[in-house]
C-alpha positions in Angstrom: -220.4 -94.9 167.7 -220.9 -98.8 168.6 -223.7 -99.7 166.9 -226.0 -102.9 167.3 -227.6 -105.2 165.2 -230.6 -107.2 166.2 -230.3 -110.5 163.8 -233.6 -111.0 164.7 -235.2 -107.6 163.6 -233.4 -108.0 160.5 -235.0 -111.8 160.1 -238.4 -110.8 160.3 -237.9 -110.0 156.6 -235.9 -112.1 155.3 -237.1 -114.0 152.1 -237.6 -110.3 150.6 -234.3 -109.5 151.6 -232.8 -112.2 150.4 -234.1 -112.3 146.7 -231.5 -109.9 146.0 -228.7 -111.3 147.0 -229.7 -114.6 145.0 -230.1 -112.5 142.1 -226.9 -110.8 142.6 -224.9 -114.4 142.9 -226.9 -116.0 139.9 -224.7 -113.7 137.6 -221.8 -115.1 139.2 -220.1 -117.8 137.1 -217.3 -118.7 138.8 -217.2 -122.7 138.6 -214.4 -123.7 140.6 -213.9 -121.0 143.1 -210.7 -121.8 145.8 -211.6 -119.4 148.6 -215.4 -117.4 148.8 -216.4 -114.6 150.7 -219.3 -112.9 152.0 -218.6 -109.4 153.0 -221.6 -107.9 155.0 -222.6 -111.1 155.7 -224.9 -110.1 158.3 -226.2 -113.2 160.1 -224.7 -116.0 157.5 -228.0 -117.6 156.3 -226.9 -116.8 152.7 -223.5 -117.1 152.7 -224.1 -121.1 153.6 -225.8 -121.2 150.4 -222.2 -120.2 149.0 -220.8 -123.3 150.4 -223.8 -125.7 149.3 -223.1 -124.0 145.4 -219.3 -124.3 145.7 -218.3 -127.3 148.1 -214.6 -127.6 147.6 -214.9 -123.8 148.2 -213.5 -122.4 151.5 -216.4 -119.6 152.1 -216.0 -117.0 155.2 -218.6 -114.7 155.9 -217.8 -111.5 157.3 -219.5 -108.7 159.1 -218.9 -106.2 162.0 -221.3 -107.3 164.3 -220.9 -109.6 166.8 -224.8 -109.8 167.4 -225.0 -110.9 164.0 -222.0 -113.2 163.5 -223.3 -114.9 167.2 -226.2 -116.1 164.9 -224.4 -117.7 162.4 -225.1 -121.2 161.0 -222.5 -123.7 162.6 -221.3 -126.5 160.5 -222.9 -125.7 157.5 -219.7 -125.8 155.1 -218.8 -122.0 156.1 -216.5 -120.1 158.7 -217.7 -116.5 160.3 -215.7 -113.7 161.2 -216.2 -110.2 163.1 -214.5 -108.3 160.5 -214.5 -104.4 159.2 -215.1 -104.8 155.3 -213.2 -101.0 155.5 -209.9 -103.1 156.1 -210.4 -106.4 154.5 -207.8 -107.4 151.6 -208.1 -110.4 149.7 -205.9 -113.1 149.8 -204.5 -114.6 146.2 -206.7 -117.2 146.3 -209.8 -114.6 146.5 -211.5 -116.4 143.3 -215.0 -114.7 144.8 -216.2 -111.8 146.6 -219.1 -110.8 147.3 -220.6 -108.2 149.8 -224.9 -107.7 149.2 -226.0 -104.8 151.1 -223.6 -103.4 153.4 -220.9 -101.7 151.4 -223.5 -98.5 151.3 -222.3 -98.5 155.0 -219.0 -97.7 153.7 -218.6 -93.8 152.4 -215.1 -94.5 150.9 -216.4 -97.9 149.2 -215.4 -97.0 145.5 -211.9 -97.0 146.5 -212.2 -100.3 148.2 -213.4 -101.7 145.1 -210.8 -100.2 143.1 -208.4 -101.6 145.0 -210.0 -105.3 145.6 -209.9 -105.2 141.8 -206.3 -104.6 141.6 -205.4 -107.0 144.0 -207.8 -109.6 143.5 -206.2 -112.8 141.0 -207.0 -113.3 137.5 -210.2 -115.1 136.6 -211.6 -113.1 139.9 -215.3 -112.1 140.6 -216.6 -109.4 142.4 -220.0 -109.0 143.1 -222.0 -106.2 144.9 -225.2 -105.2 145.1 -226.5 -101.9 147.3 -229.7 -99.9 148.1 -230.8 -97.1 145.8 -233.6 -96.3 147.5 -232.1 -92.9 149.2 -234.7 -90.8 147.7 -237.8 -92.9 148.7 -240.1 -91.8 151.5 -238.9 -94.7 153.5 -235.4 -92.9 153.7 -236.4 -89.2 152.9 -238.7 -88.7 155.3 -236.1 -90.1 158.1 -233.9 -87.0 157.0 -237.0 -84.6 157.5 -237.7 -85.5 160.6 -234.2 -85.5 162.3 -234.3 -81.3 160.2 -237.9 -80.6 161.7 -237.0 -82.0 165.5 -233.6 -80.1 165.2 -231.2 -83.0 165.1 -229.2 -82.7 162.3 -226.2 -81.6 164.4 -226.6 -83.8 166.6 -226.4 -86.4 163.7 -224.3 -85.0 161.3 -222.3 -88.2 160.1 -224.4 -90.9 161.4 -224.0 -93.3 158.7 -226.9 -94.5 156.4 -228.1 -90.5 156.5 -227.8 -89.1 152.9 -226.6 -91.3 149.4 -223.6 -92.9 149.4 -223.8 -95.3 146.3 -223.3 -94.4 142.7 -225.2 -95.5 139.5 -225.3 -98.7 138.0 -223.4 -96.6 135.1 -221.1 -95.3 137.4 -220.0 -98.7 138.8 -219.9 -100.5 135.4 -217.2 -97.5 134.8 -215.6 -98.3 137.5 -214.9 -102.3 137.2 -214.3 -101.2 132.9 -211.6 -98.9 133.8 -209.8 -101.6 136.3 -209.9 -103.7 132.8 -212.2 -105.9 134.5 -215.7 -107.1 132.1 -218.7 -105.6 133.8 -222.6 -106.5 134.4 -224.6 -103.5 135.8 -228.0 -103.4 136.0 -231.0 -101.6 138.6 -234.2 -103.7 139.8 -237.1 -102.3 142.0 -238.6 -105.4 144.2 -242.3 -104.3 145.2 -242.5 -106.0 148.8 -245.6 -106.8 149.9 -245.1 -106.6 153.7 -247.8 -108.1 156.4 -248.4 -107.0 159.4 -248.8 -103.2 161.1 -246.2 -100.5 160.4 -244.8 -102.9 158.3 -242.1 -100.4 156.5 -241.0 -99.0 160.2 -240.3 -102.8 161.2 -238.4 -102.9 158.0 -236.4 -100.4 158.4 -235.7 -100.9 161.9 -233.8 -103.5 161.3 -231.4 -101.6 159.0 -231.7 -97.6 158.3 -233.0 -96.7 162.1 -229.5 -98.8 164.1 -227.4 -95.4 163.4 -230.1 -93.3 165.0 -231.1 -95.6 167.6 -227.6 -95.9 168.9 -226.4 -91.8 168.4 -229.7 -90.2 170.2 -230.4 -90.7 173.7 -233.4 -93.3 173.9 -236.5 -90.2 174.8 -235.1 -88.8 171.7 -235.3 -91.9 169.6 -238.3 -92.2 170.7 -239.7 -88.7 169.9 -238.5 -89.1 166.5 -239.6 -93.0 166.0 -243.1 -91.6 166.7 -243.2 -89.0 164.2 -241.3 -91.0 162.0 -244.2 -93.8 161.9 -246.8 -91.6 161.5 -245.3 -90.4 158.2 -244.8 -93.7 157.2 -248.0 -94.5 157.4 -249.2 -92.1 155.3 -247.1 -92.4 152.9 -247.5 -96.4 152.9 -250.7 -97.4 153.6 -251.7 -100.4 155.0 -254.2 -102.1 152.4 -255.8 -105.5 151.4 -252.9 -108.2 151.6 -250.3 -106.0 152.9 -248.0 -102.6 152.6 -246.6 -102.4 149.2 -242.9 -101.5 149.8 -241.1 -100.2 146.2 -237.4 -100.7 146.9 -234.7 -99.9 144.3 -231.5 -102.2 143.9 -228.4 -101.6 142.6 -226.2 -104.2 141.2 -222.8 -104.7 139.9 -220.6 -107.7 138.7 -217.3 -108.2 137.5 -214.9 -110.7 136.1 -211.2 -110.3 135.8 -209.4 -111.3 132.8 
């Protein structure tokens, strides 16, 4: 399935999706980092702010779509990569990693991270931080609508479907028993999005790629429909904006 990215779809959000990754990289404390990267990096407007923090730093950003690598700041202190973050390996000058929002894309991403922690050098960080907002009507009311318009078949695998990220427990486990230190912790961000059908317009840009690229397009259309008008009940549109609960989960690690 080739799926694609619309940077600007992604954009139309993109202080609230940001604060995340700011609070992700603020627990960072890396001082003298020799090579950076941005896994996921989507379309590179953070990972410059990687290279402004650490300037002797060689940062890459890295993501798998070309839509969203094409819209990459130039000469901002950062290269940019098309790049599967499924078969990235760091190099041993890897001082940083970090991948915000994307390695939920990845089903087998617990053993990636075991084995960036292995490999990465001593004095390493690794930072992630991933959706855990599976079980919110934004996400759960996708899955009952692909059962009550009789798609599951047709979508079984799409990726971004059903859970795929563990606990903040459960990765603080994970970077204690690669002996590395760790810093876990959940946040819930209440977005307060403008506009009409703001959480569809959000989630375009992320959960609904998948679907929009496995159905044929009457389909996606069929189910967008229905989709929305769930949405809005469950979201309602009120003074100031939707208010948009979304659940974070966020690991760090240093390596002795």
């Amino acid at each position: 399935m080739t799926i694609t990215w619309n940077p600007d779809q992604y954009q139309r959000f993109a202080d609230d999706r940001g604060r995340p990754f700011f609070d992700l990289a603020g627990r960072v404390r890396a001082e003298n980092p020799r090579t950076v990267v941005d896994l996921g990096c989507g379309p590179g407007n953070l990972t410059v702010t990687l290279a402004d923090r650490w300037p002797s730093a060689s940062v890459t950003g890295i993501d798998s779509s070309p839509e969203m690598i094409a819209q990459a700041p130039a000469d901002f202190g950062a290269t940019f990569v098309v790049g599967d973050i499924a078969s990235w390996q760091p190099g041993p000058d890897t001082d940083v990693v970090i991948t915000n929002a994307a390695l939920h894309w990845v089903p087998t991403h617990r053993e990636l991270l075991r084995n960036w922690a292995e490999a990465l050098p001593s004095g390493a960080w690794l930072a992630w931080q991933v959706p855990g907002n599976f079980e919110a009507p934004s996400h759960t009311l996708i899955r009952d609508v692909v059962r009550d318009q009789g798609l599951t078949a047709e979508l079984a695998g799409t990726p971004g479907l059903l859970p795929s990220v563990d606990t903040a427990t459960g990765y603080a486990e994970l970077l204690l028993d690669a002996g590395w230190s760790a810093d876990a912790w959940e946040t819930q961000y209440v977005h307060v999005l403008p506009g009409e059908d703001a959480v569809l317009e959000w989630v375009r840009g992320t959960a609904l790629g998948p679907l929009r690229a496995a159905l044929a397009s009457e389909k996606f259309a069929a189910f967008e429909a229905e989709y929305a008008s769930r949405l809005r009940a469950a979201y309602p549109r009120r003074r100031g904006g939707t208010l948009f609960p979304f659940r974070r989960i966020f690991a760090v690690g240093h390596k002795p």
